[in-house]
FIDREN-554897 format. One record per residue (C-alpha): y, x, z; residue number from 0; residue in three letters; chain. Coordinates in nm, 3 decimals. Layout:
BEGIN
north: Y east: X up: Z num: NUM residu: ALA chaine: A
...
This chain:
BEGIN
north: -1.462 east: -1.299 up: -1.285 num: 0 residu: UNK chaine: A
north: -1.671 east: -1.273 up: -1.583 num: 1 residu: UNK chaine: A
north: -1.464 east: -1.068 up: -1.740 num: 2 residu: UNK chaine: A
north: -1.477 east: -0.814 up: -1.444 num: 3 residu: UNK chaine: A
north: -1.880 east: -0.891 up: -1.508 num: 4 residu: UNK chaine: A
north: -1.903 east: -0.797 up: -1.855 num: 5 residu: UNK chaine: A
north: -1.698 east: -0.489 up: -1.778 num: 6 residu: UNK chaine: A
north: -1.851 east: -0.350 up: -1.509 num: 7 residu: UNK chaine: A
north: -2.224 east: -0.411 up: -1.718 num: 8 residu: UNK chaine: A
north: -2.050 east: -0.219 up: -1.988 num: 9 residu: UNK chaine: A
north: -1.940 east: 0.061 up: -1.784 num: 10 residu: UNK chaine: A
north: -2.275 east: 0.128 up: -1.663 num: 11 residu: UNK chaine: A
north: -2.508 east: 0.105 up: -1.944 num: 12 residu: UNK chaine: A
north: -2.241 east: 0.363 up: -2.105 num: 13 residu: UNK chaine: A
north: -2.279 east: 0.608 up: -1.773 num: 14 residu: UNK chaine: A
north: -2.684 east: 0.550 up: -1.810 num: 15 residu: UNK chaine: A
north: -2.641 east: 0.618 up: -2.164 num: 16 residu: UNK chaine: A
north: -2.452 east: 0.936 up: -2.118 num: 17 residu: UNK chaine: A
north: -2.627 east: 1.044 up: -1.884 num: 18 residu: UNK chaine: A
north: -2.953 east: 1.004 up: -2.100 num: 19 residu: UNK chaine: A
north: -2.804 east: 1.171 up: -2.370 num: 20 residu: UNK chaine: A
north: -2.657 east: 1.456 up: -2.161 num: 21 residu: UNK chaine: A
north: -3.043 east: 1.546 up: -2.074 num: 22 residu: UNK chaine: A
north: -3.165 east: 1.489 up: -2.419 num: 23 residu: UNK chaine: A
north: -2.960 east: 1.726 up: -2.514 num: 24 residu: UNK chaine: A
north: -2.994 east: 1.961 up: -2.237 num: 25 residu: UNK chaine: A
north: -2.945 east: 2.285 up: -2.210 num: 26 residu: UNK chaine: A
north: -2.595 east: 2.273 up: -2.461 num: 27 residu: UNK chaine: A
north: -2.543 east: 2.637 up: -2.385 num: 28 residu: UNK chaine: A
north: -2.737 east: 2.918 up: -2.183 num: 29 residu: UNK chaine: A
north: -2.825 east: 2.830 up: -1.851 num: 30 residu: UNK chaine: A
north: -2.743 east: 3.114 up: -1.602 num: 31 residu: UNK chaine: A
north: -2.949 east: 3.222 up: -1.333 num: 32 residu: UNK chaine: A
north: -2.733 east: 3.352 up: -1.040 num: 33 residu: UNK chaine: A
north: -2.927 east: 3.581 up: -0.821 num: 34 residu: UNK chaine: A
north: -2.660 east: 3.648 up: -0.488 num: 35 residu: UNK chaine: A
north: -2.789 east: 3.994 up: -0.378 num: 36 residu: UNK chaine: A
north: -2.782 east: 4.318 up: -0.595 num: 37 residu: UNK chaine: A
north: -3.024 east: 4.414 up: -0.872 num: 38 residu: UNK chaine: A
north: -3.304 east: 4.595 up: -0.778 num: 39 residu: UNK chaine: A
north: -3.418 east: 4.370 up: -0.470 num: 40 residu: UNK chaine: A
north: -3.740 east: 4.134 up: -0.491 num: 41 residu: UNK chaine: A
north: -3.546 east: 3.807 up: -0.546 num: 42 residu: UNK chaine: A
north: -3.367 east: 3.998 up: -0.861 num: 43 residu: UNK chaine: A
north: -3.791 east: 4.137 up: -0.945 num: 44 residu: UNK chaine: A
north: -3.855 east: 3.787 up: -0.958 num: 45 residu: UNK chaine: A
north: -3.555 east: 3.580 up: -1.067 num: 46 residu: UNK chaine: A
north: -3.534 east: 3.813 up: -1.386 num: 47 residu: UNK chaine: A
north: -3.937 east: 3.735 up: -1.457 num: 48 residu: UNK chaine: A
north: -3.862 east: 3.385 up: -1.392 num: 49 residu: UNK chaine: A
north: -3.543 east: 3.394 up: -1.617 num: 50 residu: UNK chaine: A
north: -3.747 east: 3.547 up: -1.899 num: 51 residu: UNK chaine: A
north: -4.043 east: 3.264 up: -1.871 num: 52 residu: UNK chaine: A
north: -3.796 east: 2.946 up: -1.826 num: 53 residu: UNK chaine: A
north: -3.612 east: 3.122 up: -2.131 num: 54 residu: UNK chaine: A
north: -3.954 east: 3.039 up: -2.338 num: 55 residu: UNK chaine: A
north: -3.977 east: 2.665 up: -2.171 num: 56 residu: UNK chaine: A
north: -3.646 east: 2.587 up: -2.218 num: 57 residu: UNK chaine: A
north: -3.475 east: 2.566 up: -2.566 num: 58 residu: UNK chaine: A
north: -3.198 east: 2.798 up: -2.526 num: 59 residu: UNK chaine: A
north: -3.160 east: 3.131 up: -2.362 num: 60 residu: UNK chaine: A
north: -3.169 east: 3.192 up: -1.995 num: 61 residu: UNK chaine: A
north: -3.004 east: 3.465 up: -1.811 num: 62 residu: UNK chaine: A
north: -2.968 east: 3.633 up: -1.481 num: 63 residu: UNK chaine: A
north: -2.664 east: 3.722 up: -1.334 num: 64 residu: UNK chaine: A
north: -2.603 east: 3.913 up: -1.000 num: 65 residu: UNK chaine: A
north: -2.343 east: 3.816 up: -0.758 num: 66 residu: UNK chaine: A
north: -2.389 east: 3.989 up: -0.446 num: 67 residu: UNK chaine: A
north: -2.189 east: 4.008 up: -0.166 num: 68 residu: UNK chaine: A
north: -2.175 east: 3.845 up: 0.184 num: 69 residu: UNK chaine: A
north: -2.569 east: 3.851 up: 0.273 num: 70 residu: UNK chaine: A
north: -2.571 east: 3.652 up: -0.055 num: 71 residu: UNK chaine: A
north: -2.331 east: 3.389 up: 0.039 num: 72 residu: UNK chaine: A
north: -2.066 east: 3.489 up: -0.242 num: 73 residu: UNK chaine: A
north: -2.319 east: 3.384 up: -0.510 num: 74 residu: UNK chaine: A
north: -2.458 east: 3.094 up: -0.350 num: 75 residu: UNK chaine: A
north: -2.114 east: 2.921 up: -0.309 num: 76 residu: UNK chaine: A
north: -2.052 east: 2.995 up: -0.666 num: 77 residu: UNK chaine: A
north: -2.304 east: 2.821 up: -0.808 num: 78 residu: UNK chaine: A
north: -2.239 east: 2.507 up: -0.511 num: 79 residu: UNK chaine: A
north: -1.905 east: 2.546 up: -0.680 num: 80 residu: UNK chaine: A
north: -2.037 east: 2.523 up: -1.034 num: 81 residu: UNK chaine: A
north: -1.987 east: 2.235 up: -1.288 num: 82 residu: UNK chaine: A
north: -2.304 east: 1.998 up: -1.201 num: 83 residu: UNK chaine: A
north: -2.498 east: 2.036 up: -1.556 num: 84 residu: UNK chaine: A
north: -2.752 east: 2.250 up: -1.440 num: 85 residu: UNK chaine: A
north: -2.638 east: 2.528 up: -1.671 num: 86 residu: UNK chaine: A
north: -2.593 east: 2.715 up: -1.348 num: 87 residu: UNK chaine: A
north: -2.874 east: 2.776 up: -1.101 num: 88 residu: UNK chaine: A
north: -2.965 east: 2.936 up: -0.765 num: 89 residu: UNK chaine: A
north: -3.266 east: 3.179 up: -0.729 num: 90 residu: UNK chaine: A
north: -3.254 east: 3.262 up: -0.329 num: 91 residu: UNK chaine: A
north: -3.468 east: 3.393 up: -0.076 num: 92 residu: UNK chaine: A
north: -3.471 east: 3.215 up: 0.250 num: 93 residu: UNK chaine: A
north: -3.302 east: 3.485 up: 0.448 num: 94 residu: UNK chaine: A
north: -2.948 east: 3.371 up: 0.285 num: 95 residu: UNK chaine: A
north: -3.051 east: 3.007 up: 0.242 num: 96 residu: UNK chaine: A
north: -3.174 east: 2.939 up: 0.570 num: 97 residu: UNK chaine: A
north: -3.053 east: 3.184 up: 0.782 num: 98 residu: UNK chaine: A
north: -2.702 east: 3.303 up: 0.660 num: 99 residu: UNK chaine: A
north: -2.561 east: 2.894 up: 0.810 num: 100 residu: UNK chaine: A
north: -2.690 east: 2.990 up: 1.112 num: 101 residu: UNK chaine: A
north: -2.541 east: 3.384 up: 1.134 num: 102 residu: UNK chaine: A
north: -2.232 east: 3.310 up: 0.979 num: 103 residu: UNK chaine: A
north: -1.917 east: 3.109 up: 1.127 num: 104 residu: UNK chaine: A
north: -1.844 east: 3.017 up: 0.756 num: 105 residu: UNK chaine: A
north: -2.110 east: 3.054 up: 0.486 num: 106 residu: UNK chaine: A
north: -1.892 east: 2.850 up: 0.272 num: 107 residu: UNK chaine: A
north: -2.184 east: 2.640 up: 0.166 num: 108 residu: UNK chaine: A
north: -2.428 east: 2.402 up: 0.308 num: 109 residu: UNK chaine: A
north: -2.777 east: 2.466 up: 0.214 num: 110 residu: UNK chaine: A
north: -2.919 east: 2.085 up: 0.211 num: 111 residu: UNK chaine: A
north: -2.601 east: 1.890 up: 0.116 num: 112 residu: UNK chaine: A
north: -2.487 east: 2.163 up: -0.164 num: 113 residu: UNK chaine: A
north: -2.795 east: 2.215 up: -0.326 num: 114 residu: UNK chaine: A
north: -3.126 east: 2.053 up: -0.466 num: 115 residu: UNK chaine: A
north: -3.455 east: 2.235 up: -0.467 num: 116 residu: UNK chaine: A
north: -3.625 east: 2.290 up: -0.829 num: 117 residu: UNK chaine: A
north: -3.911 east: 2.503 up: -0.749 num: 118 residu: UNK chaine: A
north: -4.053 east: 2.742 up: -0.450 num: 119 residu: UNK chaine: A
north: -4.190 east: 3.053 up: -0.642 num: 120 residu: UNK chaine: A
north: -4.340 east: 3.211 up: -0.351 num: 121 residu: UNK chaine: A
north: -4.369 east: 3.429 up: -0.089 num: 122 residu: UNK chaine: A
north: -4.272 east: 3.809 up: -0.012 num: 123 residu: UNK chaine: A
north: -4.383 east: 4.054 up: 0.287 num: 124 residu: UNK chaine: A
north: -4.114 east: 4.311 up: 0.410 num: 125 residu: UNK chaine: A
north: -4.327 east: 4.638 up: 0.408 num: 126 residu: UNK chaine: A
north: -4.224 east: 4.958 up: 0.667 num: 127 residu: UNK chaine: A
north: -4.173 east: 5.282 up: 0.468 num: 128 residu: UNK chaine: A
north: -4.083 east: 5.617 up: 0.521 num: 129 residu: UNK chaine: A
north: -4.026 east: 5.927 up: 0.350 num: 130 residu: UNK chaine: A
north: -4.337 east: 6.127 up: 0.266 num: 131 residu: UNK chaine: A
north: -4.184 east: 6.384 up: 0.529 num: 132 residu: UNK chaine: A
north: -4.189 east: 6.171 up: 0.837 num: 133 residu: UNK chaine: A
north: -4.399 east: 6.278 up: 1.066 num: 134 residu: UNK chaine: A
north: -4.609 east: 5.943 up: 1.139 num: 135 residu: UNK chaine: A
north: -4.812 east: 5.846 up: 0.827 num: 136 residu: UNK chaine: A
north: -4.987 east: 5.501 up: 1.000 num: 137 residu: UNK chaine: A
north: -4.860 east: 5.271 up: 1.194 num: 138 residu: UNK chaine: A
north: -5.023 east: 5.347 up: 1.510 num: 139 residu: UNK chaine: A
north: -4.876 east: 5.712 up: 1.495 num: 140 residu: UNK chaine: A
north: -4.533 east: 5.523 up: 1.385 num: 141 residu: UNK chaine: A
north: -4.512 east: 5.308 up: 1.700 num: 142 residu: UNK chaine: A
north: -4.632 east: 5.618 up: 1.931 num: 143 residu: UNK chaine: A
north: -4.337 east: 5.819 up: 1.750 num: 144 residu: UNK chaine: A
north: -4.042 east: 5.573 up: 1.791 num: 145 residu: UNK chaine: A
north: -4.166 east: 5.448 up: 2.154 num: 146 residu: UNK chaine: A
north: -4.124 east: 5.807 up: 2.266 num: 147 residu: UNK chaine: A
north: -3.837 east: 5.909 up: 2.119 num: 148 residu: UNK chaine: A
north: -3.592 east: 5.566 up: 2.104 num: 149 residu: UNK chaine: A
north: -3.266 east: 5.554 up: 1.951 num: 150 residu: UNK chaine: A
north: -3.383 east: 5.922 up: 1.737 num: 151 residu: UNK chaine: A
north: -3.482 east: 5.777 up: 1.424 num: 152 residu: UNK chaine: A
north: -3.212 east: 5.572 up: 1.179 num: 153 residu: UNK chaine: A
north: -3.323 east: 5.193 up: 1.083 num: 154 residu: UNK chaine: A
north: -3.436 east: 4.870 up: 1.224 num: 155 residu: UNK chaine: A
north: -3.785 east: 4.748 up: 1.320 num: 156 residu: UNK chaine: A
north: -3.883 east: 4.498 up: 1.583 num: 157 residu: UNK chaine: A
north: -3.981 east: 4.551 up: 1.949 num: 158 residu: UNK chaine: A
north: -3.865 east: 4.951 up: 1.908 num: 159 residu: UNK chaine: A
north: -3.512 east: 5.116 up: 1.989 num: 160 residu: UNK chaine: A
north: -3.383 east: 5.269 up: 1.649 num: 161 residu: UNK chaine: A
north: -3.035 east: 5.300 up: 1.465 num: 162 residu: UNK chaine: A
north: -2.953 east: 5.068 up: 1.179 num: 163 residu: UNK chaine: A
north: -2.801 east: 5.185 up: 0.869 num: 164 residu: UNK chaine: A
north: -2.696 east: 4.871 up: 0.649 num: 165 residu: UNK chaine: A
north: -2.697 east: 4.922 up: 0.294 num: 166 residu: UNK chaine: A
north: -2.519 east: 4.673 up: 0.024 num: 167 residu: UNK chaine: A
north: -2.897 east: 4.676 up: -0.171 num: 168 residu: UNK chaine: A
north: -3.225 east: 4.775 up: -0.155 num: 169 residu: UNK chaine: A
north: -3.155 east: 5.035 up: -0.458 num: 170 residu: UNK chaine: A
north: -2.929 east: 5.198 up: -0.256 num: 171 residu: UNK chaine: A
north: -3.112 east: 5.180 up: 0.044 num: 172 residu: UNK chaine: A
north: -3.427 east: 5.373 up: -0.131 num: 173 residu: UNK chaine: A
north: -3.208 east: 5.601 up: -0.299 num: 174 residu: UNK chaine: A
north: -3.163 east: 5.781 up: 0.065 num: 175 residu: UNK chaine: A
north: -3.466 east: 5.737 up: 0.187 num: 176 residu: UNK chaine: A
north: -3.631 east: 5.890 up: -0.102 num: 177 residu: UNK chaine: A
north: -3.375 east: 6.172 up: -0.084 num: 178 residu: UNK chaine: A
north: -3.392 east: 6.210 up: 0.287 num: 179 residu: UNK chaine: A
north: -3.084 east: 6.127 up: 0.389 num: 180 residu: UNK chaine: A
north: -3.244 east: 5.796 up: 0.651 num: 181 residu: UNK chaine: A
north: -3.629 east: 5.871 up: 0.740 num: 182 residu: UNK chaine: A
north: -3.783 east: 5.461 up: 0.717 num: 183 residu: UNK chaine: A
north: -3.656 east: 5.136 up: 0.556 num: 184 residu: UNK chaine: A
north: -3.781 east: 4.780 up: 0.624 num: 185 residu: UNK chaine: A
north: -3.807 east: 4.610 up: 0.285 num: 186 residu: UNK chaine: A
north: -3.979 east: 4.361 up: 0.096 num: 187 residu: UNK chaine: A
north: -4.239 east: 4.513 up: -0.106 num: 188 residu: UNK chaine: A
north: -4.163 east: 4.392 up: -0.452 num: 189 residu: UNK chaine: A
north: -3.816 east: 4.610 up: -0.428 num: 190 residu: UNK chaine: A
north: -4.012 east: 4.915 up: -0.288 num: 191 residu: UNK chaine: A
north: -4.420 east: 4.856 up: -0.523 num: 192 residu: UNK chaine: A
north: -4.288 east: 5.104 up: -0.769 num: 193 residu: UNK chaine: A
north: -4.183 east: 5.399 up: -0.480 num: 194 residu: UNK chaine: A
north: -4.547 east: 5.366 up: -0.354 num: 195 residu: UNK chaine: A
north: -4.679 east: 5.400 up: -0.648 num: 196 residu: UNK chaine: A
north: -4.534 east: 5.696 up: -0.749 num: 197 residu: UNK chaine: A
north: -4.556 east: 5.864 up: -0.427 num: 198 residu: UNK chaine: A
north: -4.206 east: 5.869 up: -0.349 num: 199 residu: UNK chaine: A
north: -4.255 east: 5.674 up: -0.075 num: 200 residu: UNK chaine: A
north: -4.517 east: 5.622 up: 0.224 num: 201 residu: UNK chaine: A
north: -4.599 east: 5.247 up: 0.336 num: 202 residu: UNK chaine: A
north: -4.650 east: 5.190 up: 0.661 num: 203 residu: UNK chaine: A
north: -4.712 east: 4.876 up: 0.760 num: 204 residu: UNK chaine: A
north: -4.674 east: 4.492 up: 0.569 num: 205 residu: UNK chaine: A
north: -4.535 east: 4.209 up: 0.754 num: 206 residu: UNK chaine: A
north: -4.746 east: 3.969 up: 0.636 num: 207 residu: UNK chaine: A
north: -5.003 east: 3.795 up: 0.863 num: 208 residu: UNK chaine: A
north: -5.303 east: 4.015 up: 0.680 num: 209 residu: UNK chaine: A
north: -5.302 east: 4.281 up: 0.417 num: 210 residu: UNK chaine: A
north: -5.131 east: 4.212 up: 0.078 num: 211 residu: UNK chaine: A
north: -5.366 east: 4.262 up: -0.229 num: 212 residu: UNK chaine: A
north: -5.170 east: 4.536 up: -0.372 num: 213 residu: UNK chaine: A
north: -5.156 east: 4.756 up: -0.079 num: 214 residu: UNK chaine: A
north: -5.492 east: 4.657 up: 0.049 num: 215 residu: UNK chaine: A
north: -5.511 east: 5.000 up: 0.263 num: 216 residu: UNK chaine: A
north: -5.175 east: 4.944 up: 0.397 num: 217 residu: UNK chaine: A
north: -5.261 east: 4.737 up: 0.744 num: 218 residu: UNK chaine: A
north: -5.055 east: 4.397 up: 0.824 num: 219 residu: UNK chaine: A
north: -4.830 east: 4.490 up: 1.123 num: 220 residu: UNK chaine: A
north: -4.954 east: 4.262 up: 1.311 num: 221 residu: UNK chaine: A
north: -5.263 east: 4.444 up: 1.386 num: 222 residu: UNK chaine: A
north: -5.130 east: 4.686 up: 1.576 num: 223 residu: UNK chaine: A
north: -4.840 east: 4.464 up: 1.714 num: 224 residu: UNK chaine: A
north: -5.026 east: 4.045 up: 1.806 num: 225 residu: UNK chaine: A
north: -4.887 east: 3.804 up: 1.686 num: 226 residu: UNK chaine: A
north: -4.612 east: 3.961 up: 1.419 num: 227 residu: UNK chaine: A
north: -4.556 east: 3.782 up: 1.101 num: 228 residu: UNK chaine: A
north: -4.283 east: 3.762 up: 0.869 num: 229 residu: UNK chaine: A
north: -4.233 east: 3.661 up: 0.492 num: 230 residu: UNK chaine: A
north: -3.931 east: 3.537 up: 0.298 num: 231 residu: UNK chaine: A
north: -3.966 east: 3.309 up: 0.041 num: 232 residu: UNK chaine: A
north: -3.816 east: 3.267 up: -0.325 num: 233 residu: UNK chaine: A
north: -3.739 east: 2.946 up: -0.518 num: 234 residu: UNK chaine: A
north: -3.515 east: 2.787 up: -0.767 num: 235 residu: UNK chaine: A
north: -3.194 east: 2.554 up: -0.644 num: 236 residu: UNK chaine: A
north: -2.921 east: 2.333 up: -0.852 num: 237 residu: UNK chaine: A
north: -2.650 east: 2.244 up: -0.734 num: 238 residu: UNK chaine: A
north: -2.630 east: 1.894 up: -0.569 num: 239 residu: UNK chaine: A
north: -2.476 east: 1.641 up: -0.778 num: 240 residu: UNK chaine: A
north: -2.651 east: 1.744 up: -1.127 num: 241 residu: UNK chaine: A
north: -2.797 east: 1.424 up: -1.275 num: 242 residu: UNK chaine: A
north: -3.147 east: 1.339 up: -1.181 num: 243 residu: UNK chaine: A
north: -3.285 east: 1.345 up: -1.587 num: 244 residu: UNK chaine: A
north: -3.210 east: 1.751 up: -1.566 num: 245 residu: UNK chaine: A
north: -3.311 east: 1.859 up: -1.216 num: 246 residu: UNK chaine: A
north: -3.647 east: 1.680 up: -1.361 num: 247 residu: UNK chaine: A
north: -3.628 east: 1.849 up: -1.689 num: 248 residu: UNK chaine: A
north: -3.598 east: 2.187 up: -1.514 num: 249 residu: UNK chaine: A
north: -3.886 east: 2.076 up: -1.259 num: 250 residu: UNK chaine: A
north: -4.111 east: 2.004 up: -1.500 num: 251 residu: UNK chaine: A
north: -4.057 east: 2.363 up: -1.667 num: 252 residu: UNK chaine: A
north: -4.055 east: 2.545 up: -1.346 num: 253 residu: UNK chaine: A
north: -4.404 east: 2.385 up: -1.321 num: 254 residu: UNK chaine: A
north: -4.539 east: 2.519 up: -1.649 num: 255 residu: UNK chaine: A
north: -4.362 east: 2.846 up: -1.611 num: 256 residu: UNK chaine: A
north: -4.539 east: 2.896 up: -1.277 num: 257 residu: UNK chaine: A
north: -4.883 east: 2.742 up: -1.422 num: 258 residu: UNK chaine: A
north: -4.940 east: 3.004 up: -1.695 num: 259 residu: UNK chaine: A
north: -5.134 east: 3.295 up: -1.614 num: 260 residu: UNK chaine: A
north: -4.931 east: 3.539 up: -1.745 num: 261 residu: UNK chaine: A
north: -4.619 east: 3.446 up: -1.545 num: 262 residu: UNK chaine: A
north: -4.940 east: 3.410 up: -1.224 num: 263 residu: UNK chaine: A
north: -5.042 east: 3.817 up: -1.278 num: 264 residu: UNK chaine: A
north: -4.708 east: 3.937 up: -1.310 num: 265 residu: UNK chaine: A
north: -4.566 east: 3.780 up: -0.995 num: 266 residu: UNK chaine: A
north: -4.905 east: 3.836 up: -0.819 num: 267 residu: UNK chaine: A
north: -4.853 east: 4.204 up: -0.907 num: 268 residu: UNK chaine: A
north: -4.505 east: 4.220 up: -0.755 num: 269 residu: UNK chaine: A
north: -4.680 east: 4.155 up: -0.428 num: 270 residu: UNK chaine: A
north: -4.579 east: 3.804 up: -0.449 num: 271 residu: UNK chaine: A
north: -4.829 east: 3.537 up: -0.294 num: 272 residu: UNK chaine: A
north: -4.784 east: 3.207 up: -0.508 num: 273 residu: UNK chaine: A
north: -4.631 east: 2.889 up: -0.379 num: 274 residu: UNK chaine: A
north: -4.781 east: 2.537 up: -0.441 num: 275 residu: UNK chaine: A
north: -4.548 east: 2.324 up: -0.343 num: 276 residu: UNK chaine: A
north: -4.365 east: 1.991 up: -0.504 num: 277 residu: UNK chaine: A
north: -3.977 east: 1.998 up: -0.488 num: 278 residu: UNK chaine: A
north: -4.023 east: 1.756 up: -0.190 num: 279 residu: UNK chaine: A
north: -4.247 east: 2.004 up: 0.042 num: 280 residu: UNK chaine: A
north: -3.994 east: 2.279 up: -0.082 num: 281 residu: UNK chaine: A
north: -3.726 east: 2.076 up: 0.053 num: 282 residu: UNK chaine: A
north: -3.903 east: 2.011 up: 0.387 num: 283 residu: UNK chaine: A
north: -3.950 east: 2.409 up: 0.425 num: 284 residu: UNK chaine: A
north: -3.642 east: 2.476 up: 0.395 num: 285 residu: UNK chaine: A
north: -3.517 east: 2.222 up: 0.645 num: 286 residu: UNK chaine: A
north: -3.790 east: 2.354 up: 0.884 num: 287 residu: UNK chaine: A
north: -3.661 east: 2.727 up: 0.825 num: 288 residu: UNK chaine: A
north: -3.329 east: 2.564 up: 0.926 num: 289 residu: UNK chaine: A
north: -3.380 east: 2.436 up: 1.217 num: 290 residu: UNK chaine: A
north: -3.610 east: 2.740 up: 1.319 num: 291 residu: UNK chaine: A
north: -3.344 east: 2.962 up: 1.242 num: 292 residu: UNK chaine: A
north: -3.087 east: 2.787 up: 1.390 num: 293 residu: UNK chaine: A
north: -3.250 east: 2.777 up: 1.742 num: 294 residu: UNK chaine: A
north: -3.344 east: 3.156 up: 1.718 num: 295 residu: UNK chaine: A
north: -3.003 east: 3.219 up: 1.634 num: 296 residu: UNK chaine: A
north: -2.823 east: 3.027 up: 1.911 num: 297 residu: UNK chaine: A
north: -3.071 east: 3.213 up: 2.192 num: 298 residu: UNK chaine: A
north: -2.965 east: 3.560 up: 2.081 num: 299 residu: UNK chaine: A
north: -2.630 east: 3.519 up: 2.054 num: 300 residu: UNK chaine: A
north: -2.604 east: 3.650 up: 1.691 num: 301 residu: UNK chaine: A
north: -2.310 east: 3.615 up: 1.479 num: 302 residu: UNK chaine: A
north: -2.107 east: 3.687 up: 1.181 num: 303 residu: UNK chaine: A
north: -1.727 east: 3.624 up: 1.184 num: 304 residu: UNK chaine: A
């Protein structure tokens, strides 16, 4: 019995030493940054600016890597598939992390029991744009236009009859609006900032609750339309089952990373409105944005084989 004791004392003071010594000496190798949708979108805007500032936190390099595919469920299940060292992370918006296990039949992943959340960056508006030819150039002349004429115009919006084009990515996506090819796109505006800028492209409206400080003469949709709202929100995930030293380890960096001012103007210039949330009230958003989800889901009937 004392034998059993002594070895069972043993074996755990060795697994607590380990472990100790396996976050000492974390990261042993560049930690990876797997962003599942393709480059060019606003969670690839930010998880590459991210990337860059945890890179000057953490000693070693950090990378991003896309792995699109499935509505982003091909790189989330590879990184809930991933060795638990925390060498490989999740940067997600909440459409695949809270949504996609509602949509699909088989996500391949759970979002609470696979996963552990590090940091909530922030939050994104979608933004309606069109090509500079479109007829309507505000949104009250937009929603007059697609009323009248429903089922004319190519793309999605809510509350109006129109034809929707998927696209694989946002880059593709603006590539044929730009050109012409599909009149309007409903995007977030990090993935689109640089289009407006240059002209290329004409925004409409922002889905945010008010205006967005970068397109301050751009009005919030829901000033025309009570009562819309809609945001998606970016953070940081390991995978469940990485020991509790590192998930702290990369807390405490994703806190100075998204304390320093520089890393503050860039995302705040993205269009990206700040979170300031602990791991803990990240963790209870995303269960709320489950359950949400789920119950929105089951009343329209929407699925995903």
């Amino acid at each position: 019995m004392q034998r059993r004791f002594i070895a069972t004392l043993a074996a755990t003071l060795l697994a607590l030493g380990t472990a100790s010594a396996s976050a000492n000496d974390y990261p042993s190798k560049p930690v990876t940054v797997i962003v599942p949708q393709a480059a060019g979108g606003s969670n690839d805007i930010v998880g590459r600016l991210i990337a860059q500032k945890l890179g000057e936190t953490l000693p070693g390099a950090v990378v991003v890597e896309n792995r699109p595919g499935a509505g982003g469920n091909i790189g989330t299940v590879y990184v809930a598939k991933a060795p638990k060292d925390g060498h490989t992370l999740l940067m997600t918006i909440s459409s695949a992390q809270a949504i996609n296990p509602a949509v699909y039949k088989n996500p391949g992943f759970d979002p609470v029991k696979d996963f552990t959340p590090l940091a909530l960056v922030g939050s994104v508006p979608n933004v309606l744009v069109v090509n500079p030819a479109f007829p309507a150039k505000n949104l009250a002349d937009f929603l007059k236009l697609v009323k009248a004429n429903p089922g004319k115009y190519p793309y999605a919006s809510a509350g109006v009859k129109l034809q929707h084009i998927p696209y694989k990515g946002v880059a593709p996506a603006m590539t044929d609006v730009i050109g012409g090819q599909v009149p309007m796109a409903f995007t977030s505006l990090p993935s689109v900032l640089q289009h407006l800028k240059a002209g290329r492209l004409v925004a409409i409206g922002v889905s945010s609750p008010s205006r967005s400080p970068v397109l301050p003469d751009v009005p919030a949709i829901g000033e025309q339309v009570p009562g819309y709202s809609g945001t998606l929100w970016v953070g940081l995930f390991a995978a469940r089952g990485t020991p509790p030293e590192i998930e702290g380890r990369l807390q405490d960096a994703m806190k100075k990373v998204l304390a320093a001012s520089d890393t503050q103007e860039k995302l705040q210039a993205q269009g990206v409105e700040l979170a300031n949330a602990t791991p803990a009230q990240f963790a209870a958003l995303l269960q709320e944005d489950i359950t949400r989800w789920a119950r929105i889901v089951k009343e329209s009937g929407a699925t995903i084989d």
